[in-house]
N, C-alpha and C positions, 0 to 999 in steps of 0.2 A: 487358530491357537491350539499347541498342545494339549491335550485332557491327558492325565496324567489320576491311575489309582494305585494310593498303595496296601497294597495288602500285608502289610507288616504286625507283628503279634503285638509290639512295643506302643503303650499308647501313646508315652512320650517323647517317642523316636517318631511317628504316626506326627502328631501335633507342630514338632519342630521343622521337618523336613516340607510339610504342608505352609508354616511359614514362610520356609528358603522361598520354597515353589515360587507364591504368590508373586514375594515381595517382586522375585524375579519374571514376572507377568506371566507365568504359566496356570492352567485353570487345572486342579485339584477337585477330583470327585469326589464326596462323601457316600455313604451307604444309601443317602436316599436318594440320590442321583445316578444310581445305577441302572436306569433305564436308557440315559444317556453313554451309547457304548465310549469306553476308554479307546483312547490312540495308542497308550502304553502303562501298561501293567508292570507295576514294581513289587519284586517279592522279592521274599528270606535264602537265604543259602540253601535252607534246610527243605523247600519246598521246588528248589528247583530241580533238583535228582529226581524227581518225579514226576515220568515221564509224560503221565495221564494229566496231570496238575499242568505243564506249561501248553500238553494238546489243546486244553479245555479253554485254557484264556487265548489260543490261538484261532481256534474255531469263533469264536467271539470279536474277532478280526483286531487282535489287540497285539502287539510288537511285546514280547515278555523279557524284564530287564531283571537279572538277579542284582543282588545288594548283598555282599558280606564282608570279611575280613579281607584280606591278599590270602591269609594263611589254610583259610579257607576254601577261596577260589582254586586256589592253584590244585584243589584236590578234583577240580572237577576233569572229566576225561574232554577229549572232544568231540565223543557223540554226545556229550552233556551239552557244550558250549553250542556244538552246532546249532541248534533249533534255537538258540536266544538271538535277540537282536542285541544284546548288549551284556558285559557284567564290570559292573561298578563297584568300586571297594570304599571302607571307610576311611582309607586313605585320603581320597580323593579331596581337596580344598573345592568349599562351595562353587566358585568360580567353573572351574574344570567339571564339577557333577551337571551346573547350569549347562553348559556347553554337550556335556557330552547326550543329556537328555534330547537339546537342539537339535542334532546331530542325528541322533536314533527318529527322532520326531522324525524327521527328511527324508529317513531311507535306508543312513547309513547302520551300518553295524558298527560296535564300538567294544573294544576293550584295550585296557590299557596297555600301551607298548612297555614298562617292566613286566606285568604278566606275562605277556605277550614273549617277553625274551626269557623269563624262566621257564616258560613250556616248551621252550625251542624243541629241545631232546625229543619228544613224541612226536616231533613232524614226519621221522618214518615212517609210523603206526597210521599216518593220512593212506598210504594206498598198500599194497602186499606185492605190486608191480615194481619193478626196476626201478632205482630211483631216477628224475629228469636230471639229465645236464645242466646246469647251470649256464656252460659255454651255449646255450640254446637260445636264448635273450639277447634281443638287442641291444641295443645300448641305451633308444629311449623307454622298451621296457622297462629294462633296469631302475633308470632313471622313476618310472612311473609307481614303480613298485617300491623302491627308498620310500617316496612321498607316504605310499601308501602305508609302509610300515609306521613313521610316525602317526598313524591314525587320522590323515587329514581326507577331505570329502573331495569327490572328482573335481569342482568348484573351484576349489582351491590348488589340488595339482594342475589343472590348465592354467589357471592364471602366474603359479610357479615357474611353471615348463613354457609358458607364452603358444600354449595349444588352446582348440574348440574344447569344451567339455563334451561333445560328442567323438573328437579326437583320443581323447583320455580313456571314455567309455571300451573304444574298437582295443586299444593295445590294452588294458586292463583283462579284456576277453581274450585276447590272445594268450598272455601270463598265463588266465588259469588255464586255457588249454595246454599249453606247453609244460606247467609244468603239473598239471595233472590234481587241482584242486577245485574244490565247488565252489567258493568263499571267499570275501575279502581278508577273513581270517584267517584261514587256513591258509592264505597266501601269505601273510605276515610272519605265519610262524614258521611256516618252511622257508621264507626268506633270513629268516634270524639264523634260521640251521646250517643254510647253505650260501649265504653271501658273505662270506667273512668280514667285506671291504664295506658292511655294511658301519662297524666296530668304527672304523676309522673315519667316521663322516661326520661333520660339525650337528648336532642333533637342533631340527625344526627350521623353519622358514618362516620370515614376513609375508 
């Protein structure tokens, strides 16, 4: 089971979202079960620009998710994003928050693909080197990498693409080496930047 702490300043936001949690069968730490380490650590906007603050709950072997606005998030840079496993906005419908927690739970890294395409523009600022070719991708890269832009987990693009999730893994690893990113994020958004033909694809999969 997820543990799941939040560290939010809002008691009522604190109270409600520990609700959502529950109903949703995820276990919710309180202050006196803090001896029980977190699997994922949920903070404020205002706490994650701070660099020493998401080390601390990382060193504590916790996956650290920011929570804020869209209008917010989008201020964060991508050495900011980098070191999160996820950032979630109040956007987001219970449903999509329950999933995307899942998700972070797993492994994955998670931020939403509107984010995700308004940040497109700073995917140059990812390296000071040449930018990659795009013409450098195969075709089930390509292919691998759409998937991934909608935000979906290895899991789910093999079973998409009719590959091994160990298949998905190898060309996922190729991606970023080719085109020169650390991240499944960082691949998203330099995919936003540089696939055009991304614009024209029916958006999500069964």
């Amino acid at each position: 089971m997820v543990k799941i702490e939040l560290l939010l300043h809002s008691r009522l936001l604190r109270d409600c979202l520990s609700s959502v949690l529950v109903k949703a069968g995820l276990s919710v730490l309180h202050e006196a079960d803090r001896r029980n380490e977190p699997k994922i650590v949920i903070i404020e906007f205002g706490d994650c620009t701070d660099a020493a603050v998401v080390l601390a709950h990382q060193q504590r072997g916790a996956k650290v998710v920011v929570l804020g606005s869209k209008a917010e998030c989008l201020e964060l840079s991508l050495d900011e994003i980098a070191p999160l496993s996820g950032v979630l906005t109040y956007e987001l419908s219970v449903d999509a928050f329950i999933r995307s927690l899942r998700l972070i739970g797993s492994g994955e890294r998670v931020v939403p693909c509107d984010l995700a395409r308004e940040r497109a523009g700073q995917a140059p600022s990812l390296s000071k080197a040449p930018r990659p070719d795009p013409a450098r991708l195969s075709r089930r890269e390509r292919e691998v990498l759409f998937d991934l832009v909608e935000g979906h987990p290895n899991k789910a693009i093999a079973r998409h693409l009719g590959l091994t999730e160990a298949t998905v893994k190898v060309h996922l690893k190729s991606v970023l080496r080719k085109i020169r990113v650390e991240n499944r994020t960082q691949a998203a958004i330099w995919a936003l930047a540089n696939l055009p033909e991304l614009n024209a694809l029916p958006r999500g999969f069964v």
